[in-house]
C-alpha positions in Angstrom: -22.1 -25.3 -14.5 -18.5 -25.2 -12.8 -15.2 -26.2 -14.7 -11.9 -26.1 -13.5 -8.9 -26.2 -15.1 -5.3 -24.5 -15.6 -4.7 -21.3 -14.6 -4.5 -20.3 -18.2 -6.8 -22.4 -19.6 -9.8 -20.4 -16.8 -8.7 -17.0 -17.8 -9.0 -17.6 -22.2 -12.4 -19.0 -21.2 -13.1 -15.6 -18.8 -12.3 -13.4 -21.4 -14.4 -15.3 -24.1 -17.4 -15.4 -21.5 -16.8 -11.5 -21.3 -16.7 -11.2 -25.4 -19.6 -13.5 -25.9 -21.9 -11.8 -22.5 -22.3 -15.1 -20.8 -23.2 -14.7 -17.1 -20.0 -16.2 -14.8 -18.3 -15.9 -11.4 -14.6 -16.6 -10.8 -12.9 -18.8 -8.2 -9.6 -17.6 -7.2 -7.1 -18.1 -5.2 -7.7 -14.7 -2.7 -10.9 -15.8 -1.9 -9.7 -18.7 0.1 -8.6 -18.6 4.0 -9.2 -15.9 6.2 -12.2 -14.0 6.7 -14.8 -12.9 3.9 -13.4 -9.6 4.3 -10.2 -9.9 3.8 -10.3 -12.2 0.9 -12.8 -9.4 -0.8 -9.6 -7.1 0.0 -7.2 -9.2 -1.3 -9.1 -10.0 -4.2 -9.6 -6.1 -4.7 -6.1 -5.2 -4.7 -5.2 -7.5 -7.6 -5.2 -6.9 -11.8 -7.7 -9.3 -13.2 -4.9 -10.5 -15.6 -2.7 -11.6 -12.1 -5.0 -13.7 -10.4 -4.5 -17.4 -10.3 -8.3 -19.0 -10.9 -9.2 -21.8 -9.7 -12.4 -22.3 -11.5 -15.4 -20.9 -13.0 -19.1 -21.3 -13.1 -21.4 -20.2 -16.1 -24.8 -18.9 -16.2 -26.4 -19.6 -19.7 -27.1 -21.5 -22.7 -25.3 -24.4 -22.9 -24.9 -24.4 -26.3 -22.8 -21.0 -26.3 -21.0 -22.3 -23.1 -20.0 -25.4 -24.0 -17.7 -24.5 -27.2 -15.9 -22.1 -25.0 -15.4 -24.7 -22.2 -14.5 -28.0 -24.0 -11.2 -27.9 -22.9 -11.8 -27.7 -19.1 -13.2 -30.2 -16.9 -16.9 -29.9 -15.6 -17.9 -30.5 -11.8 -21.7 -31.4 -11.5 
């Protein structure tokens, strides 16, 4: 599943996915606009802690997910 929300709000939920093991991939903000390679150098070159996310998808069971996401809004 995919949420978005604040800045913020993606990054607690990140590091709780990383605490907890649950399967994710990030959306930020360097992997939009030029090419593929660029935005993988871009996205490279910045601290995890300094990116500003967009959203996030899980990989999982829902019932570990969905305490750690309640706050942000889900796109189906």
């Amino acid at each position: 599943m995919f949420y978005g929300g604040k800045n913020n709000e993606i990054k607690k939920v990140r590091r709780k996915f990383e605490e907890e093991s649950i399967l994710f991939v990030d959306f930020t903000e360097t992997m939009t606009g030029d090419t593929y390679e660029e935005q993988l150098i871009k996205t490279k070159e910045i601290n995890t802690e300094e990116h500003n996310y967009y959203g996030i998808l899980a990989f999982g069971e829902i019932e570990k997910i969905n305490p750690i996401t309640k706050r942000l809004s889900l796109f189906k």
